[in-house]
ROTOR-439827 format. One record per atom (N, C-alpha, C): residue number from 1; atom name; x, y, z. Coordinates in nm, 2 decimals. Each point is the difference from the previous one (the first is absolute). Layout:
# residues N
<pos NUM, site CA, X X, Y Y, Z Z> $
...
END
This chain:
# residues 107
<pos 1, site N, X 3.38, Y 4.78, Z -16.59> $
<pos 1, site CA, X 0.11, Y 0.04, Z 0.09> $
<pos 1, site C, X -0.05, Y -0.01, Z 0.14> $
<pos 2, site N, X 0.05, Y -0.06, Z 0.07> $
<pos 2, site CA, X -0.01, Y 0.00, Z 0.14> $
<pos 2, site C, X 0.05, Y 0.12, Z 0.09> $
<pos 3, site N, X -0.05, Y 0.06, Z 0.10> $
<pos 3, site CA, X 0.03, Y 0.10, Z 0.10> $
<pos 3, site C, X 0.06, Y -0.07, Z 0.13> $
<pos 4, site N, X 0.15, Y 0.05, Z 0.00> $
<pos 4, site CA, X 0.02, Y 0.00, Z 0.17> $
<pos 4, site C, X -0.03, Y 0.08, Z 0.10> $
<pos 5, site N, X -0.01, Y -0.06, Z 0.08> $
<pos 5, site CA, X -0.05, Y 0.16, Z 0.14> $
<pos 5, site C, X 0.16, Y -0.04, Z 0.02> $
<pos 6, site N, X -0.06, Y 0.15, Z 0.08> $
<pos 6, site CA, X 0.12, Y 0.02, Z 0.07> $
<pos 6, site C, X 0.00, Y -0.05, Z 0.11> $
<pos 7, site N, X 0.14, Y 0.04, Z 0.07> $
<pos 7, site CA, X 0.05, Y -0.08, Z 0.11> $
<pos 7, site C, X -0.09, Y 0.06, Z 0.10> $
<pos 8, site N, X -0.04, Y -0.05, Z 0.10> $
<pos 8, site CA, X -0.03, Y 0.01, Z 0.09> $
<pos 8, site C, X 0.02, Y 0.18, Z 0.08> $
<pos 9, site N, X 0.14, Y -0.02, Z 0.02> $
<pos 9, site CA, X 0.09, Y 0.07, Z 0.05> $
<pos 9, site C, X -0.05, Y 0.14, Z -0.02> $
<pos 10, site N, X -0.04, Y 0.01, Z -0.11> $
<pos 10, site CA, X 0.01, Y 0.14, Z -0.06> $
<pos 10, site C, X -0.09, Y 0.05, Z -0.02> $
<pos 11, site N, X -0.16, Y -0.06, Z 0.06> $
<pos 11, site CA, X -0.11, Y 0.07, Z 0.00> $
<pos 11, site C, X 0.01, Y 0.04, Z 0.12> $
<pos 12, site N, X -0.12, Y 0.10, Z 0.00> $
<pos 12, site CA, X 0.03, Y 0.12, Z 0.12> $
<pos 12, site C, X -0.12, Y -0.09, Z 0.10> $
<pos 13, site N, X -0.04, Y -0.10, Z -0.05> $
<pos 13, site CA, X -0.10, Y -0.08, Z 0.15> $
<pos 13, site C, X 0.14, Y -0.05, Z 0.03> $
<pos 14, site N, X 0.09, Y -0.07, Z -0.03> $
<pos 14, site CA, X 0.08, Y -0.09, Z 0.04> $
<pos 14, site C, X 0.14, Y 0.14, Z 0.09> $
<pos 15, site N, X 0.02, Y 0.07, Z -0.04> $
<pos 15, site CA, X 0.06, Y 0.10, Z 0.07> $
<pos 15, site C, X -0.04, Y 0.02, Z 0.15> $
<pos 16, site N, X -0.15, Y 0.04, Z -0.05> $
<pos 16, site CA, X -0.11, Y 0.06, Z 0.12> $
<pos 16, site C, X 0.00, Y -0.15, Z 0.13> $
<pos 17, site N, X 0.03, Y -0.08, Z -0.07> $
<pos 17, site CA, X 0.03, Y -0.16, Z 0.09> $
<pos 17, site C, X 0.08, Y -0.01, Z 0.08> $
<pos 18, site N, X 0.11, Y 0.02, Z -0.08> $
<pos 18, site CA, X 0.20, Y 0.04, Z 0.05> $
<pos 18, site C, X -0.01, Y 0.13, Z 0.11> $
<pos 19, site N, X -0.04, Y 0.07, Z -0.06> $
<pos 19, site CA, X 0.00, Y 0.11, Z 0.14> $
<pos 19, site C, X -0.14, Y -0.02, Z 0.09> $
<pos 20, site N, X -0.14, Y -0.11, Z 0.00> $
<pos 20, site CA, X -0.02, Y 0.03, Z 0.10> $
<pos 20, site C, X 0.06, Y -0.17, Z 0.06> $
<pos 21, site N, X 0.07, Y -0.10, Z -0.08> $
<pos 21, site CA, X 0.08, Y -0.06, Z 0.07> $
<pos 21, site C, X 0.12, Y 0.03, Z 0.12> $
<pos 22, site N, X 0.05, Y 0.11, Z -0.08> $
<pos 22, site CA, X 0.13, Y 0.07, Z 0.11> $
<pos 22, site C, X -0.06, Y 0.12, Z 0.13> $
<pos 23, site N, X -0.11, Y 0.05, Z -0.02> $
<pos 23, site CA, X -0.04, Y 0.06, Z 0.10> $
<pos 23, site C, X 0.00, Y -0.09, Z 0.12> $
<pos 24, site N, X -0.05, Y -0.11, Z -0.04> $
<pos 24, site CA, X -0.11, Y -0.10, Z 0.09> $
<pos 24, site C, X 0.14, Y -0.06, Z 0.07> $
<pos 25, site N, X 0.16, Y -0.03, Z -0.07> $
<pos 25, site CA, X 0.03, Y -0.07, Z 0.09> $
<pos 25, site C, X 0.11, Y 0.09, Z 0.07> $
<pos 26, site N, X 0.01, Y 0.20, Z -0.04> $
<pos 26, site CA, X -0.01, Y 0.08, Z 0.07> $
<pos 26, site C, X -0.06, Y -0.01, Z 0.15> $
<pos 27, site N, X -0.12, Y -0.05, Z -0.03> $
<pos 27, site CA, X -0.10, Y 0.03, Z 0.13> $
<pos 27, site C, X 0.07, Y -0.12, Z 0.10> $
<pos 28, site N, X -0.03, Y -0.09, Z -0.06> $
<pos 28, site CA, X 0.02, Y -0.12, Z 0.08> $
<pos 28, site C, X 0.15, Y 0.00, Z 0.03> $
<pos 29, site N, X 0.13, Y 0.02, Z -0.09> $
<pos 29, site CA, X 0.11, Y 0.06, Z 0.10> $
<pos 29, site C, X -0.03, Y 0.05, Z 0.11> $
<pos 30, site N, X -0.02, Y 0.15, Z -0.01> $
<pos 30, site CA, X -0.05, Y 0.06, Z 0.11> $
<pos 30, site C, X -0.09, Y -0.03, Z 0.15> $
<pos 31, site N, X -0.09, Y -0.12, Z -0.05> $
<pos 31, site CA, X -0.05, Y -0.07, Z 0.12> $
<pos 31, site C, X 0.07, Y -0.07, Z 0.05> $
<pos 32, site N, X 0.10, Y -0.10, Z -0.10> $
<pos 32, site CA, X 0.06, Y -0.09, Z 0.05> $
<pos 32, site C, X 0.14, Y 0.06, Z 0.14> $
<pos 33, site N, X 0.06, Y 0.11, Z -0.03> $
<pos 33, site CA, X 0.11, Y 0.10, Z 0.02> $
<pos 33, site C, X -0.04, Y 0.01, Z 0.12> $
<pos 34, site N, X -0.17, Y 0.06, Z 0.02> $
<pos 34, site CA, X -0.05, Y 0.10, Z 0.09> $
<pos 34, site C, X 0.00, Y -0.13, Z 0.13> $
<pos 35, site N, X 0.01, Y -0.19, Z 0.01> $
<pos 35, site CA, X -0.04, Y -0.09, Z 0.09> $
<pos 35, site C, X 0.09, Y 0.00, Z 0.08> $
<pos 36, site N, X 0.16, Y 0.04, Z -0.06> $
<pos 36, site CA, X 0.12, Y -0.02, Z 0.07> $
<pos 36, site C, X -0.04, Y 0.04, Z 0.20> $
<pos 37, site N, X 0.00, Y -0.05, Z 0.08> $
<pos 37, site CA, X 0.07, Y 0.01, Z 0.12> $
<pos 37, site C, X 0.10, Y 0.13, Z 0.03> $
<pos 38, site N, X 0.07, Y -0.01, Z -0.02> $
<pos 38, site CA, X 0.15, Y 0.11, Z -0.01> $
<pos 38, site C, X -0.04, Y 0.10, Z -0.06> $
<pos 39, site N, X 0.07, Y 0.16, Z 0.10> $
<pos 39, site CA, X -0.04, Y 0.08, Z -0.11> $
<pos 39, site C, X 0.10, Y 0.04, Z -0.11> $
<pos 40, site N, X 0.12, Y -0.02, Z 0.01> $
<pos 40, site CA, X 0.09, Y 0.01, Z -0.08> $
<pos 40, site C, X -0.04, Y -0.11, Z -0.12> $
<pos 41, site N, X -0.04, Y -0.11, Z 0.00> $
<pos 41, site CA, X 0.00, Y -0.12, Z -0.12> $
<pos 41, site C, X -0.15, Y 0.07, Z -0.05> $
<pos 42, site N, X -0.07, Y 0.04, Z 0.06> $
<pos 42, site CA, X -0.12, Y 0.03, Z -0.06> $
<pos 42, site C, X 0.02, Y 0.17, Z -0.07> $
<pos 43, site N, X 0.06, Y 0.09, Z 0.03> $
<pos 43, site CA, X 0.03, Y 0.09, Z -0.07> $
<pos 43, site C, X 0.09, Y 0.02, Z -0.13> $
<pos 44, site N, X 0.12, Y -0.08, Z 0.03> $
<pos 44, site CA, X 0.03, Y -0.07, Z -0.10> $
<pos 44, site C, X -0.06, Y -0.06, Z -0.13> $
<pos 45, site N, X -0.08, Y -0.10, Z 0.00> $
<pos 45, site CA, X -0.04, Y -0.08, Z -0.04> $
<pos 45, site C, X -0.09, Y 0.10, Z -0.08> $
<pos 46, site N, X -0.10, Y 0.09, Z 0.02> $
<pos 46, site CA, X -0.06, Y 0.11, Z -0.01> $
<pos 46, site C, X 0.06, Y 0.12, Z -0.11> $
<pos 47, site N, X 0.14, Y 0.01, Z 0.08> $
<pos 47, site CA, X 0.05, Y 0.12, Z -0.10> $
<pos 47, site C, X 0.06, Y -0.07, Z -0.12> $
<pos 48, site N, X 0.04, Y -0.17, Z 0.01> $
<pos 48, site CA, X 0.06, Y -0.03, Z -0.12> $
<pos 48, site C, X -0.10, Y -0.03, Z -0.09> $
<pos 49, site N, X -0.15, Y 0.00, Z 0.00> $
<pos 49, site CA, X -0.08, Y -0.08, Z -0.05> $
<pos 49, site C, X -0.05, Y 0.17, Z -0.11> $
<pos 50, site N, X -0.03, Y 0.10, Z 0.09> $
<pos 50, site CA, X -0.01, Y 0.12, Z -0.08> $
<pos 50, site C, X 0.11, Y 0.04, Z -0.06> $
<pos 51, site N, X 0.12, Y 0.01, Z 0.00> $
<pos 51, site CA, X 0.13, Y 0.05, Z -0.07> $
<pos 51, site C, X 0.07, Y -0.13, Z -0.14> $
<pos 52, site N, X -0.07, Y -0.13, Z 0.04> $
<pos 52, site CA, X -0.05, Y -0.05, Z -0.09> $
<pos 52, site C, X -0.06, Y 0.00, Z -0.15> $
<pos 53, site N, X -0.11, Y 0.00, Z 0.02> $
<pos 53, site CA, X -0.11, Y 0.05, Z -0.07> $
<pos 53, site C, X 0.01, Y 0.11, Z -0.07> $
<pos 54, site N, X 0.02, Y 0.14, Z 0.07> $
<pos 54, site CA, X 0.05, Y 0.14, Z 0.00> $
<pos 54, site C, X 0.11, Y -0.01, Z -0.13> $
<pos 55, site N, X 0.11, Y -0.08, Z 0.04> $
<pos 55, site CA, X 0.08, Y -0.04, Z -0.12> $
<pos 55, site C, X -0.03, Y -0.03, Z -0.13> $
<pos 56, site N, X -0.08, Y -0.08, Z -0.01> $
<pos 56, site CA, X -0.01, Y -0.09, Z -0.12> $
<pos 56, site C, X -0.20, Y 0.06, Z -0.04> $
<pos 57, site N, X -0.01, Y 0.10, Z 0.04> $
<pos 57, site CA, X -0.13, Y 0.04, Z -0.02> $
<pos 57, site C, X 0.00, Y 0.06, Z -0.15> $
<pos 58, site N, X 0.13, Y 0.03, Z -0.07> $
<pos 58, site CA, X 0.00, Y 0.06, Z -0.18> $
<pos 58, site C, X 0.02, Y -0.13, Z -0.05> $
<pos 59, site N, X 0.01, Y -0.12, Z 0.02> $
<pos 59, site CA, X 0.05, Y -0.11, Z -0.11> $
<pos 59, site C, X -0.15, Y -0.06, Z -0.08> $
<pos 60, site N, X 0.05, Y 0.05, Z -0.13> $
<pos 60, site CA, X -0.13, Y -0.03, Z -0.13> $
<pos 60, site C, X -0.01, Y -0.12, Z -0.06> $
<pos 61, site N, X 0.14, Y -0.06, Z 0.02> $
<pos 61, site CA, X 0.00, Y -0.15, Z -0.05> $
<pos 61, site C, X -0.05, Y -0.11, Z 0.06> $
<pos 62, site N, X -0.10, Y -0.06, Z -0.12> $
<pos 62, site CA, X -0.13, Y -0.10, Z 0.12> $
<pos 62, site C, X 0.09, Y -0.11, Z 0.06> $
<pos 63, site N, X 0.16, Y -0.06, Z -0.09> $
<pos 63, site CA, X 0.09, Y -0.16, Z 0.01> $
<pos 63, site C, X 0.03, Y 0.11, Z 0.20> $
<pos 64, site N, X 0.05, Y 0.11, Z -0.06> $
<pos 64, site CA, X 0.06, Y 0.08, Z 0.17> $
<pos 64, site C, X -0.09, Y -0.06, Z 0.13> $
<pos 65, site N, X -0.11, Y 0.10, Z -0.11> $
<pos 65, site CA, X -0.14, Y 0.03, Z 0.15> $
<pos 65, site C, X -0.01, Y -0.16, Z 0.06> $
<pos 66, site N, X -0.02, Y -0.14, Z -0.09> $
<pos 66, site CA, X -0.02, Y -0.04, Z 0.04> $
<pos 66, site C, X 0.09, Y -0.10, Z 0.09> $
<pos 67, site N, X 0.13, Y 0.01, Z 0.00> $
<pos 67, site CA, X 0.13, Y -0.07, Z 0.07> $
<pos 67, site C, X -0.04, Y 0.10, Z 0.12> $
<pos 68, site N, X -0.05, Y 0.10, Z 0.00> $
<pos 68, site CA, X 0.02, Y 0.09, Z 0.10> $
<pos 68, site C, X -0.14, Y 0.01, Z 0.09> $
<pos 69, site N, X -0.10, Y -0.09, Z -0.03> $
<pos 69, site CA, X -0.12, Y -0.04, Z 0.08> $
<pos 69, site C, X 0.06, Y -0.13, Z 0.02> $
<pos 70, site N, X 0.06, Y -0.08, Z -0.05> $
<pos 70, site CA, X 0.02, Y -0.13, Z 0.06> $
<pos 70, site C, X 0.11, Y -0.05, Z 0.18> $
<pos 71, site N, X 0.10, Y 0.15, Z -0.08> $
<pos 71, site CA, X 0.08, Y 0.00, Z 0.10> $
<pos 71, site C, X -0.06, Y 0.06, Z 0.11> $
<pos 72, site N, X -0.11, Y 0.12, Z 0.01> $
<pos 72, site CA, X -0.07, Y 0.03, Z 0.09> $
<pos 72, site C, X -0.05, Y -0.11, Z 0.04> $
<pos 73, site N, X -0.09, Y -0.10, Z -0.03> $
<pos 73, site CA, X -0.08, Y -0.11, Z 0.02> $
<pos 73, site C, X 0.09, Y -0.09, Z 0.10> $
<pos 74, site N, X 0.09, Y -0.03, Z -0.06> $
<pos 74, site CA, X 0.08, Y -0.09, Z 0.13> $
<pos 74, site C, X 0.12, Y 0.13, Z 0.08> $
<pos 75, site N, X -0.01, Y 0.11, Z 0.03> $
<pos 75, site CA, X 0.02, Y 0.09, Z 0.11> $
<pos 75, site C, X -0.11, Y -0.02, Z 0.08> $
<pos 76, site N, X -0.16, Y 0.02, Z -0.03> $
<pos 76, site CA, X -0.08, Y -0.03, Z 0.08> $
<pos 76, site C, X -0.01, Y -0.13, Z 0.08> $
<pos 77, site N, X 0.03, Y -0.12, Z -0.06> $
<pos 77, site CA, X 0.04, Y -0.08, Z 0.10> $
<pos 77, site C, X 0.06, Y -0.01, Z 0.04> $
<pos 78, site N, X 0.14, Y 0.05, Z 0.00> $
<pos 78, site CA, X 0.08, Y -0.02, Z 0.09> $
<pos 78, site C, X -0.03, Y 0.12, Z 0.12> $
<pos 79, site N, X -0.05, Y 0.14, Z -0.04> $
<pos 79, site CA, X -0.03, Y 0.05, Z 0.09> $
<pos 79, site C, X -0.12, Y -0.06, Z 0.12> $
<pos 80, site N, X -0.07, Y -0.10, Z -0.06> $
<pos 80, site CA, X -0.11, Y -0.02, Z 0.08> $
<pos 80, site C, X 0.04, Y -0.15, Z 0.10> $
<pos 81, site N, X 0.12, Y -0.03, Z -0.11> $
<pos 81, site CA, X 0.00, Y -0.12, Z 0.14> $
<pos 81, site C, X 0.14, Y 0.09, Z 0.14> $
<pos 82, site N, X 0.07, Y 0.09, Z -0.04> $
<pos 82, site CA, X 0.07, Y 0.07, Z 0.04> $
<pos 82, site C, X -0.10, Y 0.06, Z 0.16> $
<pos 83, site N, X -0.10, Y 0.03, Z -0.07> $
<pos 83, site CA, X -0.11, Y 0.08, Z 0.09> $
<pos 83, site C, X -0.07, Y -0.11, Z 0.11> $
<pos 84, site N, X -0.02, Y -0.12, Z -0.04> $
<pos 84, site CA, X -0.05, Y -0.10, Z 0.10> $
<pos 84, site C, X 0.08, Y -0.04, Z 0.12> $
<pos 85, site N, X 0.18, Y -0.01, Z -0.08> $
<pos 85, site CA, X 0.06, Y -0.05, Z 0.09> $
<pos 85, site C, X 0.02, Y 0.12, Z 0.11> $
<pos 86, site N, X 0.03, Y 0.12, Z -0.04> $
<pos 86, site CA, X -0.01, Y 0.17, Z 0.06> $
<pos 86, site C, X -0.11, Y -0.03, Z 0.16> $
<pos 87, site N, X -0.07, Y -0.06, Z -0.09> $
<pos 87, site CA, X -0.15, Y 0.01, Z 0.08> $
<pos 87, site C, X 0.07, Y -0.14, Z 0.15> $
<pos 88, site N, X 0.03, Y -0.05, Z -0.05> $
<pos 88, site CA, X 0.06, Y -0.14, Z 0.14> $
<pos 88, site C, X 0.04, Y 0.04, Z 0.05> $
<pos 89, site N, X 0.12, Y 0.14, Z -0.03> $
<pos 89, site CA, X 0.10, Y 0.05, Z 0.16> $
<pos 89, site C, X -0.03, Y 0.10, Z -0.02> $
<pos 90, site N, X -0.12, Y 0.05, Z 0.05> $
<pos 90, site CA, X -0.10, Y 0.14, Z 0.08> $
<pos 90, site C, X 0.15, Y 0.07, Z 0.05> $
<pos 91, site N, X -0.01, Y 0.16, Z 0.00> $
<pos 91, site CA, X 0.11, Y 0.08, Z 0.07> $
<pos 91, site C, X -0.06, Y 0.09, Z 0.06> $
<pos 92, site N, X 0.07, Y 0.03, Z 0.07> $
<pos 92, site CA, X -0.09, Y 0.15, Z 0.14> $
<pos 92, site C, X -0.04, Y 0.10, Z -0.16> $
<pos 93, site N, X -0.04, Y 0.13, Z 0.07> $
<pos 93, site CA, X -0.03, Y 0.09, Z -0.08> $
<pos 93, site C, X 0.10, Y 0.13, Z -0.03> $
<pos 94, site N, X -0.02, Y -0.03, Z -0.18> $
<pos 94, site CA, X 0.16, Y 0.10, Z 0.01> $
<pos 94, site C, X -0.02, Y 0.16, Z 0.05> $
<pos 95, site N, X 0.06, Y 0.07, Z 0.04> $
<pos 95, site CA, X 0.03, Y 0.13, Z 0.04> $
<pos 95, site C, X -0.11, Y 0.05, Z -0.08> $
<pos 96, site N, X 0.01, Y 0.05, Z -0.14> $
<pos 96, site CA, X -0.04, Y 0.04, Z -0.11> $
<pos 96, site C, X -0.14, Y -0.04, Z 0.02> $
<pos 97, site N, X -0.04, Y -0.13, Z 0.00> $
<pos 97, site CA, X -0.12, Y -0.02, Z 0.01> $
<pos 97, site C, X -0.07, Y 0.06, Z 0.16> $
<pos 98, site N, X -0.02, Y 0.01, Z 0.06> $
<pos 98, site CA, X 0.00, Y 0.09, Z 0.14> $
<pos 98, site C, X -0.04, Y 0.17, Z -0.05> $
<pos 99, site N, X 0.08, Y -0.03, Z -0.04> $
<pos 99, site CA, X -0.03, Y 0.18, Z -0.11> $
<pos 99, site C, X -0.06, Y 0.03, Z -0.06> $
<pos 100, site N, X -0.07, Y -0.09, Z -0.05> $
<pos 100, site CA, X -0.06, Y -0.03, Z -0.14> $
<pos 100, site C, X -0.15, Y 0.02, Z 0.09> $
<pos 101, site N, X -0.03, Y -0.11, Z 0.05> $
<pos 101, site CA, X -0.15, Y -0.06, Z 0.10> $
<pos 101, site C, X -0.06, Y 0.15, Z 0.13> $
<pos 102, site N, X 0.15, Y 0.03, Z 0.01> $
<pos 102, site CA, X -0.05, Y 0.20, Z 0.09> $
<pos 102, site C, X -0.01, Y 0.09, Z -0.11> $
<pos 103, site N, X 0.06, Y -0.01, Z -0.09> $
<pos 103, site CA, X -0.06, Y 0.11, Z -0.10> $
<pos 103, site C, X -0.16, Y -0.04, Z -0.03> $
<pos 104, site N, X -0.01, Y -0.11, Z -0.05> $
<pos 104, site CA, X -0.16, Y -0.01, Z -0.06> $
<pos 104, site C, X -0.09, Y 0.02, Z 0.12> $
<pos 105, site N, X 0.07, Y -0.01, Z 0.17> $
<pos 105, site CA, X -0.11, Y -0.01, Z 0.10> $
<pos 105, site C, X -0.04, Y 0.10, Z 0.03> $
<pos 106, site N, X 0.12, Y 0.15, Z -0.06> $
<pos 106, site CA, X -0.01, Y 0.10, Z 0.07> $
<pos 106, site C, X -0.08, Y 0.09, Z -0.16> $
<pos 107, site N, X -0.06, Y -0.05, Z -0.03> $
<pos 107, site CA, X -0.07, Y 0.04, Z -0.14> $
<pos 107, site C, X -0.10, Y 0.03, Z 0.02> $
END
């Protein structure tokens, strides 16, 4: 009699993969977010990327998890080419940010 393994999916290395796959494109959202120019598109970008994640942080199903790192995967590109063009039309400095740069100066 022959033995199948199992799927992939369902050993706890291949889990341990899936989540440190989604941390990683966690992070790199978050860099990508953090390039924006603007401070409104970059806070934005920022809050949807954690309220994201935050969401869909209980889903157990690997077919889910994984439509749900892919769709992350091309959110990161679009976030990053979003971020380059951001970067071509430079803007003064928002209010908020001013605030931000005296708080840490006066630290």
């Amino acid at each position: 009699r022959t033995r199948r393994a199992h799927p992939a999916s369902t050993t706890p290395a291949a889990a341990m993969s899936q989540r440190t796959r989604s941390l990683s494109l966690y992070r790199q959202l978050l860099r990508a977010g953090s390039g924006f120019s603007n401070y409104n598109f970059r806070e934005y970008a920022l809050r949807r990327v954690r309220a994201g994640f935050r969401e869909h942080r209980a889903v157990q199903d690997s077919a889910a998890q994984t439509s749900l790192v892919h769709e992350a995967e091309r959110q990161l590109e679009l976030v990053r080419r979003q971020a380059s063009i951001s970067q071509l039309y430079p803007q003064d400095v928002h209010v908020m940010e001013g605030m931000r740069a005296t708080r840490r100066a006066a630290v």
